[in-house]
Wavefront OBJ file of the C-alpha trace (Angstrom):
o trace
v 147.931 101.651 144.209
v 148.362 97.937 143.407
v 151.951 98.286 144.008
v 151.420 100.480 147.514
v 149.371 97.607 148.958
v 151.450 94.895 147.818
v 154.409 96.928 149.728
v 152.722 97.267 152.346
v 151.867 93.628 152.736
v 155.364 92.728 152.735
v 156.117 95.117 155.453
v 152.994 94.095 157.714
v 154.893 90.013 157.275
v 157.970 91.283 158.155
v 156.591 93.078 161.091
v 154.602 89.452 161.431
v 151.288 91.042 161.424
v 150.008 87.733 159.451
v 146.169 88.950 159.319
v 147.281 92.441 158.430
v 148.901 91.703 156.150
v 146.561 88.719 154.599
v 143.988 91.134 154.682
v 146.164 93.408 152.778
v 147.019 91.372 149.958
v 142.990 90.562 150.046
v 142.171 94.072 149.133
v 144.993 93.504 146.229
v 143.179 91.079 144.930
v 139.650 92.345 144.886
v 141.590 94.954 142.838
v 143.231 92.372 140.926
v 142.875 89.024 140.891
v 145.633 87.945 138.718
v 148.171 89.298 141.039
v 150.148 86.756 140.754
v 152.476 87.240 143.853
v 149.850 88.420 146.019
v 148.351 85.011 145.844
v 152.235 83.060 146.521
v 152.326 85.643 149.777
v 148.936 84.324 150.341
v 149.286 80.888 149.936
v 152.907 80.974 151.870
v 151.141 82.258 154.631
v 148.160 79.793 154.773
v 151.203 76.856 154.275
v 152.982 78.168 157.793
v 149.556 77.899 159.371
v 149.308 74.478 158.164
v 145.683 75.797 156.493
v 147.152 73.134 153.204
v 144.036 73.374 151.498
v 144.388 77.514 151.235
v 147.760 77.139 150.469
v 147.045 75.061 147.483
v 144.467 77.128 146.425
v 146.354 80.296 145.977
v 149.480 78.267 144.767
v 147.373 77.217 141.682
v 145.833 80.892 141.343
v 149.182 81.976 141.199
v 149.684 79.733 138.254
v 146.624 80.626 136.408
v 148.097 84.075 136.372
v 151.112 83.242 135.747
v 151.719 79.574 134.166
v 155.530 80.136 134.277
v 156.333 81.126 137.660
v 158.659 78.774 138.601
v 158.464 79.906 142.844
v 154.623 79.163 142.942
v 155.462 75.572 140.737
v 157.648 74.849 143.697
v 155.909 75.881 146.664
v 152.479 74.008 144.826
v 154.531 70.891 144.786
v 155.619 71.389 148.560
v 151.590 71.540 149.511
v 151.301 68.704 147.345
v 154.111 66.571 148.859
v 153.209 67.386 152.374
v 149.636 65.986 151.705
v 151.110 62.799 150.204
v 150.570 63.751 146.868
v 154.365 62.790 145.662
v 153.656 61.946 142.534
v 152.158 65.188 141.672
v 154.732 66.956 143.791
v 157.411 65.273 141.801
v 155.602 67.012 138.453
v 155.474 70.589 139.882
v 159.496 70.582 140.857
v 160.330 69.330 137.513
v 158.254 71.955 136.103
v 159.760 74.666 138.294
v 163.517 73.125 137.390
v 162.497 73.279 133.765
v 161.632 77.513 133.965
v 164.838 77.756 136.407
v 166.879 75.212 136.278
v 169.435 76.792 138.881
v 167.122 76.762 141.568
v 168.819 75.076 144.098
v 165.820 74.099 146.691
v 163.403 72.988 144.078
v 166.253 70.204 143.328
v 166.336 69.405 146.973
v 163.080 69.163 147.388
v 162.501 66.526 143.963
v 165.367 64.712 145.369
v 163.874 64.435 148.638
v 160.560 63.349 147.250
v 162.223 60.868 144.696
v 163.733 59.170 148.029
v 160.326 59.111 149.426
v 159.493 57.230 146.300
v 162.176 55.069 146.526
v 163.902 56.045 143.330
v 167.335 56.735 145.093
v 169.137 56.831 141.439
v 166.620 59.187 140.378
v 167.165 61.245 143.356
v 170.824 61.391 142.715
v 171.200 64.046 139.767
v 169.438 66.400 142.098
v 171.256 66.316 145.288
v 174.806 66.307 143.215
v 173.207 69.583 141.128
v 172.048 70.644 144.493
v 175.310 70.534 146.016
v 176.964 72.368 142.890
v 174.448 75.032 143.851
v 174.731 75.163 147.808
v 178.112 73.985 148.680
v 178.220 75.153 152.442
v 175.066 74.613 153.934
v 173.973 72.503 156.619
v 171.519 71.114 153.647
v 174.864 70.782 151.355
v 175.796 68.139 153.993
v 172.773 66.297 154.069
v 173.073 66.027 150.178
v 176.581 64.590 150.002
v 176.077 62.092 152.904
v 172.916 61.468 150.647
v 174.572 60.806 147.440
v 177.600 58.499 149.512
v 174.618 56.529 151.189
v 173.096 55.941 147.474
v 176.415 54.975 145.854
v 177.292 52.776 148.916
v 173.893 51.066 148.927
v 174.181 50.492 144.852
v 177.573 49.394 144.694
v 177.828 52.308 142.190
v 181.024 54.151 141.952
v 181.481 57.650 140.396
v 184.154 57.263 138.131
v 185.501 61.347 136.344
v 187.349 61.287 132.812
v 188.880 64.883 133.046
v 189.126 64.499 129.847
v 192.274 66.671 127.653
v 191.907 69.506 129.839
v 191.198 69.598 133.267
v 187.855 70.599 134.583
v 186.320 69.466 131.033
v 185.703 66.003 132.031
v 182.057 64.044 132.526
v 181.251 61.812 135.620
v 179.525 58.369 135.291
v 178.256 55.880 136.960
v 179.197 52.376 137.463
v 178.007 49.303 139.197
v 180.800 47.259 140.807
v 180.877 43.805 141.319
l 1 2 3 4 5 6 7 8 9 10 11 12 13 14 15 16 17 18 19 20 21 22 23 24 25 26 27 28 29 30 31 32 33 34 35 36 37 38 39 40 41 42 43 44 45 46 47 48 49 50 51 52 53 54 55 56 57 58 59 60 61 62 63 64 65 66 67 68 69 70 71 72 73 74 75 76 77 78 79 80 81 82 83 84 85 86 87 88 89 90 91 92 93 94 95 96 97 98 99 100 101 102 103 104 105 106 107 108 109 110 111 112 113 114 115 116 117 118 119 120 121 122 123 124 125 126 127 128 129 130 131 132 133 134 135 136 137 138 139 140 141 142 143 144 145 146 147 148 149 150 151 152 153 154 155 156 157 158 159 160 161 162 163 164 165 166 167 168 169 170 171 172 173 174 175 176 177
């Protein structure tokens, strides 16, 4: 049953029935209250209505189902950044980068709120592991005119051993003078 109504929340968002399909997941969790991705869906769609305080609430239900659940880490510490809590936001991404570290947004998103902070060379490692991630995307772009604009704005330079075989080498960086 649990697993019908969570289906069929999914298809009532597709078909953008929002209140269906929160009042779906609603019935899931009278059922079950640990259900873990019935509160994300729940709190995802409280965070497009811009109803934060919801959002945050079922974010953090999530997690007391489900501690390691890197997605509802991540979409916590978007709530928390868009209500100006950055220093807590900054916590939640590096929590959700510790449980999966090859998730590409959640290392946007902490570099984005380490420029916010302005802590550009702490926003650095995440926009070049973002970019090894996303090469092609319009966000790609944003991250490698973002890593130019910290370097230029530094005077750091990225200087690559390749080291005895090529494509074995480290990058550092360097201040110039």
């Amino acid at each position: 049953m649990k697993v019908d109504l969570f289906s069929h929340g999914v298809a009532l968002e597709e078909n953008h029935d929002v209140d269906g399909a929160l009042e779906v997941y609603k019935r899931l969790l009278a059922e079950d209250p640990k259900h873990a991705s019935a509160h994300i869906n729940i709190g995802t769609l409280y965070y497009q209505r811009h109803e934060l305080t919801m959002a945050e609430h079922h974010y953090r239900a999530a997690l007391d189902a489900d501690p390691n659940y890197a997605l509802a880490h991540f979409d916590l510490a978007n709530v928390l950044d868009e209500t100006y809590r950055c220093h807590d936001a900054i916590m939640e991404y590096e929590i959700a980068l510790r449980l999966a570290p090859t998730y590409a947004d959640a290392h946007y998103n902490l570099a984005l709120a380490y420029e916010r902070m302005r802590e550009p060379r702490k926003a650095l490692p995440h926009w070049r592991a973002y970019i090894k991630l996303d090469m092609s995307s319009p966000w790609a772009t944003h991250a490698r005119n973002q890593i130019k604009r910290i370097l230029a704005a530094d005077g750091l330079k990225l200087v690559v051993n390749n080291g005895p075989r090529r494509g074995m080498g480290t990058a550092k960086l360097f201040l110039v003078t």
